[in-house]
BADO-959565 format. One record per residue: residue number from 1; x negated, y negated, z of N, C-alpha, C, CB in turn; residue in one letter. Coordinates in pm, 1 decimal. Glycine has a CB too. Layout:
REM residues N
seq / n_c1 / n_c2 / n_c3 / ca_c1 / ca_c2 / ca_c3 / c_c1 / c_c2 / c_c3 / cb_c1 / cb_c2 / cb_c3 / type
NUM / X / Y / Z / X / Y / Z / X / Y / Z / X / Y / Z / a .
...
END
This chain:
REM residues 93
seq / n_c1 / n_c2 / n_c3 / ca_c1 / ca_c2 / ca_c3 / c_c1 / c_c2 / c_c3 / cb_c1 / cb_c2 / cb_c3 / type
1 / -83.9 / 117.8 / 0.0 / 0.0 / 0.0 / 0.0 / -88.3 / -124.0 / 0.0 / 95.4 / 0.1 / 121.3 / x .
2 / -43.1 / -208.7 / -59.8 / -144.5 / -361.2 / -85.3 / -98.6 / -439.5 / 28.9 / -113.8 / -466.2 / -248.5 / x .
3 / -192.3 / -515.9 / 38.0 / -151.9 / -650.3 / 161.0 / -53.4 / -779.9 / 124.2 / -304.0 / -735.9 / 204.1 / x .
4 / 20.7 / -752.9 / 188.6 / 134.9 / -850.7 / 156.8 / 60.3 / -1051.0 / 201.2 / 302.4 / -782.1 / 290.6 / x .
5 / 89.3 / -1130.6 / 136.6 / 31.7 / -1242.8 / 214.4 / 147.3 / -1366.3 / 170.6 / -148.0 / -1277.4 / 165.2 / x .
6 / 98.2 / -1487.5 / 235.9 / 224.1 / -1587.2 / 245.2 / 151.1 / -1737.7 / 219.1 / 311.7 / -1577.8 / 417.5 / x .
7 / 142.7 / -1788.9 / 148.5 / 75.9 / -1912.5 / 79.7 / 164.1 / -2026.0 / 221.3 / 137.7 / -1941.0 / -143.8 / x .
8 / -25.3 / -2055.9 / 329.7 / 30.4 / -2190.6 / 376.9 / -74.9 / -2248.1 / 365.7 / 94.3 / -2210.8 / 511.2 / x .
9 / 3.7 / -2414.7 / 376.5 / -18.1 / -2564.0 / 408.7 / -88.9 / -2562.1 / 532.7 / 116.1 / -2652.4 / 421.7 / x .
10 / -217.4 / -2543.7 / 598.6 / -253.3 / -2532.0 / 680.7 / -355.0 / -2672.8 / 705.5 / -287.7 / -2405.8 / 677.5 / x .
11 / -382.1 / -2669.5 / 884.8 / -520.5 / -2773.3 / 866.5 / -604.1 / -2664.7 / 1026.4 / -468.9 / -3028.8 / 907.7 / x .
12 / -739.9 / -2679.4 / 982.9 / -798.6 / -2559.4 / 1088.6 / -809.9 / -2628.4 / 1256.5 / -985.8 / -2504.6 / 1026.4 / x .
13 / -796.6 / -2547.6 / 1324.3 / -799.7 / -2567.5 / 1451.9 / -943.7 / -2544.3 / 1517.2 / -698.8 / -2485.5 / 1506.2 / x .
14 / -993.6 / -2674.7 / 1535.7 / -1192.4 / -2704.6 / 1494.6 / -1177.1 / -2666.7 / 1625.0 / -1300.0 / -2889.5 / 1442.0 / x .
15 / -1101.5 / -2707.2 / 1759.7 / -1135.0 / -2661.3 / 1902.4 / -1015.3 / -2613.1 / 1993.5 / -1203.1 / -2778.7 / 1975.7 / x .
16 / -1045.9 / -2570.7 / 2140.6 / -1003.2 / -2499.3 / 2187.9 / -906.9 / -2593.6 / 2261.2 / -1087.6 / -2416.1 / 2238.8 / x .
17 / -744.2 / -2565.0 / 2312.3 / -698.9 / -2668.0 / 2356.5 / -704.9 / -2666.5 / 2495.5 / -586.0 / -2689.1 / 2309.6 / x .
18 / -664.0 / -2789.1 / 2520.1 / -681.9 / -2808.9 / 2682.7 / -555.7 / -2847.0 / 2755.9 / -787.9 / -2926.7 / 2716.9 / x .
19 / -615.8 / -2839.9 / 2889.7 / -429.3 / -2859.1 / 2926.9 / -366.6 / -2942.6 / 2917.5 / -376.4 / -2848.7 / 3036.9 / x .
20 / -403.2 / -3056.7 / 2915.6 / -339.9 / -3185.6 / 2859.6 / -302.0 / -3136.9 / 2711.6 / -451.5 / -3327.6 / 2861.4 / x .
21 / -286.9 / -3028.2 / 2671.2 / -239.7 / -3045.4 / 2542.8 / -61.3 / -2954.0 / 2519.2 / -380.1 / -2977.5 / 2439.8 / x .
22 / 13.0 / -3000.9 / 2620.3 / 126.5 / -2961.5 / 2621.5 / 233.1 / -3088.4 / 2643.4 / 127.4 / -2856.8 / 2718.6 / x .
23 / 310.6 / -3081.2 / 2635.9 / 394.8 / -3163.8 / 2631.8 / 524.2 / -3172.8 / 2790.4 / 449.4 / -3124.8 / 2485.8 / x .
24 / 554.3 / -3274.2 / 2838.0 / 641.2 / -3230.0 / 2979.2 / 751.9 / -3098.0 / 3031.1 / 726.0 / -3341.1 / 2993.2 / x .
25 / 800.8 / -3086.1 / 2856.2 / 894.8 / -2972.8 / 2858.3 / 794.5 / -2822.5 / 2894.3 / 980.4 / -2968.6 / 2691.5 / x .
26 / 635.3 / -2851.2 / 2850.0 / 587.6 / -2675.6 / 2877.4 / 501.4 / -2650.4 / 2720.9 / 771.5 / -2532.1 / 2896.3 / x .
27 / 558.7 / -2745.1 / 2644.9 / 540.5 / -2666.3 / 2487.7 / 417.5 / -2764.0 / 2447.9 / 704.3 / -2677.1 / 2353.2 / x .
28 / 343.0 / -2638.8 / 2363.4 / 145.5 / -2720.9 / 2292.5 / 213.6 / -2818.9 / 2222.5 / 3.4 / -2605.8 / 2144.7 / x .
29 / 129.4 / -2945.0 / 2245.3 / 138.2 / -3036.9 / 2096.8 / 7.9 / -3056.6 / 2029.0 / 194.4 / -3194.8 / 2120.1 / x .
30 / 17.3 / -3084.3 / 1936.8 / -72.3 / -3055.8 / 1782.5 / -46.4 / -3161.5 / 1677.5 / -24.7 / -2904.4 / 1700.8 / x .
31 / -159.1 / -3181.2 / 1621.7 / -139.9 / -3307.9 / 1513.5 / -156.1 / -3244.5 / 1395.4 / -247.4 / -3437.5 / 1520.8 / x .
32 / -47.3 / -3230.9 / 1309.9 / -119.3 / -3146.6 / 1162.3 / -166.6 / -3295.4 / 1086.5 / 30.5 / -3027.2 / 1033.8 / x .
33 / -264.5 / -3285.6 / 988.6 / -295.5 / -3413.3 / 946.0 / -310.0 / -3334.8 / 809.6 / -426.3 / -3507.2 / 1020.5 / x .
34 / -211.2 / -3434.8 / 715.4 / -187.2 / -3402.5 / 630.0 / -337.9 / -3402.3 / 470.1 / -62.1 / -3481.6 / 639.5 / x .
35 / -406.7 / -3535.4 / 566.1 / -526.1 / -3589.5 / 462.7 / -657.1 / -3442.6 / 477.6 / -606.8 / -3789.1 / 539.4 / x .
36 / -589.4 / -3399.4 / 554.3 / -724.3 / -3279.8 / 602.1 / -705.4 / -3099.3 / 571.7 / -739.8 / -3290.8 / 800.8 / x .
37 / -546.7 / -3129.1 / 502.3 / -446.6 / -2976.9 / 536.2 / -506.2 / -2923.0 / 365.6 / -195.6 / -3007.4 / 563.5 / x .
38 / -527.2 / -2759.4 / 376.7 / -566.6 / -2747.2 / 245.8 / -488.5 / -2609.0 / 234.6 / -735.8 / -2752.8 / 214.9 / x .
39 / -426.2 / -2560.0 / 87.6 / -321.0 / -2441.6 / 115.5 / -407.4 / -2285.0 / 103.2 / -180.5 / -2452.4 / -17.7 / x .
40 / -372.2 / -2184.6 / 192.8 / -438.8 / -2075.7 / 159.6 / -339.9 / -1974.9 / 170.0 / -556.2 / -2053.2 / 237.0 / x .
41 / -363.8 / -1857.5 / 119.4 / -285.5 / -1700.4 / 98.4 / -336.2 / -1670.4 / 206.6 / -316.2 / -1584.2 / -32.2 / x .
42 / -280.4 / -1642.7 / 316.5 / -298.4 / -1565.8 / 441.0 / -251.1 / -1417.2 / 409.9 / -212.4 / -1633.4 / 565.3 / x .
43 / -292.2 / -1328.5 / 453.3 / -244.7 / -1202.5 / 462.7 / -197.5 / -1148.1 / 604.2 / -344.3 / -1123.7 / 411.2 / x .
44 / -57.1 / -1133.5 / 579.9 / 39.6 / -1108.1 / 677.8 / -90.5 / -980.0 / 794.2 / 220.7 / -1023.2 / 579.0 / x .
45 / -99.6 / -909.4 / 790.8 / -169.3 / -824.3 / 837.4 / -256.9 / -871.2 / 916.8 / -213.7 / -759.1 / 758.5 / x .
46 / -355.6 / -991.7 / 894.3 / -441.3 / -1055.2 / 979.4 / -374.0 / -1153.3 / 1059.5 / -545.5 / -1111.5 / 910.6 / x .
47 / -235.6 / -1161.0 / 1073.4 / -212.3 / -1307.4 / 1156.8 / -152.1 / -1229.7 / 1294.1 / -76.9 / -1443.1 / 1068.1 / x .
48 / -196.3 / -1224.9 / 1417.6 / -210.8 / -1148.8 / 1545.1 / -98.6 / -1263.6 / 1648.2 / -410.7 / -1135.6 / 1601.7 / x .
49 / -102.4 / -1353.2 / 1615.4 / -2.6 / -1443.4 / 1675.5 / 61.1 / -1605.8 / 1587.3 / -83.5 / -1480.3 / 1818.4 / x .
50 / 187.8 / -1593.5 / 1592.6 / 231.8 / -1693.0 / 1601.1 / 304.2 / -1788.7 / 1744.2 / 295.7 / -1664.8 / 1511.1 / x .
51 / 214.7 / -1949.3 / 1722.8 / 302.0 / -2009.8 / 1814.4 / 380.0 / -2110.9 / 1773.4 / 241.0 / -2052.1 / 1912.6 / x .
52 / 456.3 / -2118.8 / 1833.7 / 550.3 / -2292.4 / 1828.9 / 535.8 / -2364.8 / 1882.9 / 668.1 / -2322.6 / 1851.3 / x .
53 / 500.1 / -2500.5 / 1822.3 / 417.7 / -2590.8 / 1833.1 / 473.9 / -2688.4 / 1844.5 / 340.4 / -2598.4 / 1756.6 / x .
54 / 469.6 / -2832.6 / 1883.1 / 547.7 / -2958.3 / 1787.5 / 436.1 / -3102.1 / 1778.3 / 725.9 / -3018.3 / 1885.3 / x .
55 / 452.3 / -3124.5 / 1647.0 / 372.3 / -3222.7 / 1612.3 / 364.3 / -3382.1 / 1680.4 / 402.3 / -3225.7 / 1486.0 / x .
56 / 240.6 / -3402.2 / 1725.1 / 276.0 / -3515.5 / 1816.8 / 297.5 / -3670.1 / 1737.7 / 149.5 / -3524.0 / 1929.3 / x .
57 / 213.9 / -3659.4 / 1636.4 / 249.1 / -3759.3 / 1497.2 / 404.6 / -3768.2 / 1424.8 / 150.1 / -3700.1 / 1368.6 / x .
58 / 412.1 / -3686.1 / 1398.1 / 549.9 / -3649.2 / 1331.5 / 638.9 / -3606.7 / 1421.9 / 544.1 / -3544.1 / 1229.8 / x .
59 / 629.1 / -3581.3 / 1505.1 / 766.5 / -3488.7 / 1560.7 / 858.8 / -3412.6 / 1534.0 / 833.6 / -3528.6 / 1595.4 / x .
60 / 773.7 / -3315.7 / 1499.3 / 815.5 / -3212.0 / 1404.8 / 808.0 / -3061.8 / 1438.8 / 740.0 / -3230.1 / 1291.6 / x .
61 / 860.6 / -2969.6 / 1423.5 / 798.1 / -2831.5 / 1501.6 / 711.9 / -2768.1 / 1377.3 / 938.2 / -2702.8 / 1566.7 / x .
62 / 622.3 / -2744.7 / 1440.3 / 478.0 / -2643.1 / 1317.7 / 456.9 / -2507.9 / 1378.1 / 275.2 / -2724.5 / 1316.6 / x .
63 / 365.4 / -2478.0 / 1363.3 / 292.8 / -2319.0 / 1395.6 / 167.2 / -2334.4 / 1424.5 / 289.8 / -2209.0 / 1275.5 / x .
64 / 88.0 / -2212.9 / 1504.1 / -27.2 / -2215.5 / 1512.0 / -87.1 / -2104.6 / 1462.1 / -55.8 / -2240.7 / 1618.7 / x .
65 / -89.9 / -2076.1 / 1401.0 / -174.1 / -1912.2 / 1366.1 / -260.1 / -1866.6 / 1377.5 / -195.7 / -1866.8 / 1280.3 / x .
66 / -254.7 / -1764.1 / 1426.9 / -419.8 / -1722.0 / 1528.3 / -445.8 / -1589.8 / 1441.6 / -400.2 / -1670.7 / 1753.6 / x .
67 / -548.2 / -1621.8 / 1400.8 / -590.4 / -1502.0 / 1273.1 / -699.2 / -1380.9 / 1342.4 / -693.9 / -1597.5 / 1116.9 / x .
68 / -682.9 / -1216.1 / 1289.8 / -755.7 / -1139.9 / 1323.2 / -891.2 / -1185.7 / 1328.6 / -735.1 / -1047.7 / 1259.6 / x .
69 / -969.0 / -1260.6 / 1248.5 / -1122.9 / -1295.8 / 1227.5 / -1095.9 / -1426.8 / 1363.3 / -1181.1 / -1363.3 / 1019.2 / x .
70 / -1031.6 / -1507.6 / 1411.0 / -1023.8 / -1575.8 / 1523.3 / -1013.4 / -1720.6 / 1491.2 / -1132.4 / -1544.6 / 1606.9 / x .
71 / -1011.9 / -1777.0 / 1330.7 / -993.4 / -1850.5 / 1327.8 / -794.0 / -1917.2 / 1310.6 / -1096.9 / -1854.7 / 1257.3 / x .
72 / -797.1 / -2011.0 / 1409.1 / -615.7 / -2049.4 / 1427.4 / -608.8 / -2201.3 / 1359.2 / -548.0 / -2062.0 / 1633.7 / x .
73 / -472.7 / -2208.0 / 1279.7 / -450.3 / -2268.3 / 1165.0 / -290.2 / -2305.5 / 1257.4 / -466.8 / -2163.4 / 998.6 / x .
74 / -288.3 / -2487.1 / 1221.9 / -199.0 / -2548.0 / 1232.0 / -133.8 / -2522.5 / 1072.5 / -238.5 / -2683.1 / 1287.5 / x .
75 / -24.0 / -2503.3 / 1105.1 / 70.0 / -2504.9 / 971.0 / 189.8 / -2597.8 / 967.3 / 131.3 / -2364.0 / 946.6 / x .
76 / 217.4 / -2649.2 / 823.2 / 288.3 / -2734.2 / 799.8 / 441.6 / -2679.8 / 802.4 / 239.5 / -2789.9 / 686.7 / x .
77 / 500.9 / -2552.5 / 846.5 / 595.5 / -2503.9 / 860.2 / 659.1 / -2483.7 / 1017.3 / 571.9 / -2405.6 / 790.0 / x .
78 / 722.8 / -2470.8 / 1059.9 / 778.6 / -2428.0 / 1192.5 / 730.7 / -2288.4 / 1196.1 / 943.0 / -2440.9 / 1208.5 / x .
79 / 731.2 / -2217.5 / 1359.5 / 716.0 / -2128.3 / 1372.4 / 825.6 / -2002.2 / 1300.5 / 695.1 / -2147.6 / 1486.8 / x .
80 / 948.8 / -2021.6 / 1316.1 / 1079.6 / -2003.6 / 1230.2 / 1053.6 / -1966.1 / 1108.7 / 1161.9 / -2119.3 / 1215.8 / x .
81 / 984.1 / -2077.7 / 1048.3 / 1010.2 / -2091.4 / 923.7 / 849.4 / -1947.6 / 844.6 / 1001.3 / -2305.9 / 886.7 / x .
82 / 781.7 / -1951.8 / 928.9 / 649.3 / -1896.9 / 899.1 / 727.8 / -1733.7 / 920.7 / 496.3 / -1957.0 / 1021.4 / x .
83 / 786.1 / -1718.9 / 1003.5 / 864.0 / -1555.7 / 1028.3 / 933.7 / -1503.2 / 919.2 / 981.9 / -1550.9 / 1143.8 / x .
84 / 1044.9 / -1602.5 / 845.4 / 1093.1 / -1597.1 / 759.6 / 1006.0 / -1574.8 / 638.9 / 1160.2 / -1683.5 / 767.2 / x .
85 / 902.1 / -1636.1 / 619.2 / 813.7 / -1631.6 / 486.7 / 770.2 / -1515.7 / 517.5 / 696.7 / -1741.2 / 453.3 / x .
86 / 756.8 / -1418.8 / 607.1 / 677.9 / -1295.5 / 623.7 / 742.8 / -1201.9 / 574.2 / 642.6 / -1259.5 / 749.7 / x .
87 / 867.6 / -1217.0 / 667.2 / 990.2 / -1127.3 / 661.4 / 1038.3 / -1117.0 / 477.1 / 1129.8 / -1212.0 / 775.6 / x .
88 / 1042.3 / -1226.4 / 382.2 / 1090.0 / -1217.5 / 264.1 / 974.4 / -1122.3 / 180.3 / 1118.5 / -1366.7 / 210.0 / x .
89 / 819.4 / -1167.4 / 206.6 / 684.9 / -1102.4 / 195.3 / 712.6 / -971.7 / 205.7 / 580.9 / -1142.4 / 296.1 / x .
90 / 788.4 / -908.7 / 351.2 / 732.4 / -805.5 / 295.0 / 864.0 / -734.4 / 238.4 / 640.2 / -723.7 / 396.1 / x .
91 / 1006.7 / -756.1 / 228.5 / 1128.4 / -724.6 / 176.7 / 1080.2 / -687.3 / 21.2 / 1240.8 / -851.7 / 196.0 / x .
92 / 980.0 / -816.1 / 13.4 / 964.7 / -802.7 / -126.8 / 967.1 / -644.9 / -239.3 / 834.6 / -868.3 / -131.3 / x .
93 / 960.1 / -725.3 / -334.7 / 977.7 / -568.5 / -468.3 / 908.4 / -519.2 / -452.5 / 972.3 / -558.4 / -621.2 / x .
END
């Protein structure tokens, strides 16, 4: 069977967050920056966690993706929305 994968809008997550990096409700915030975001084919198989995120610029909900090799990718999609792209991935023909 081939590796299924899901084309995102990502920008890389250069460091580790800290605790100031949540928001009052409990939930991470994250800046996706759009001038820095570049798109890649992830392969469903390597992504070990998704989180939900919300953008502190935009105010927006994103993702964090924490990849088997260890590098984690802010994405320009909601966490939601990144499940769904998997889920159609692997339905696929």
């Amino acid at each position: 069977m081939s590796s299924k994968f899901i084309l995102e809008e990502v920008t890389i997550v250069e460091n580790d967050f800290s605790a100031d990096s949540r928001d009052k409700g409990g939930k991470r915030v994250v800046m996706y920056e759009k001038d820095r975001s570049l798109q890649l084919h992830l392969a469903i198989s390597h992504i070990l966690q998704i989180e939900s995120v919300m953008d502190t610029k935009a105010g927006e909900p994103r993702s964090v993706l924490t990849m088997s090799s260890g590098l984690r990718y802010i994405t320009r999609r909601s966490a939601d929305e990144v499940r769904t792209a998997i889920a159609k991935a692997n339905a696929g023909p």
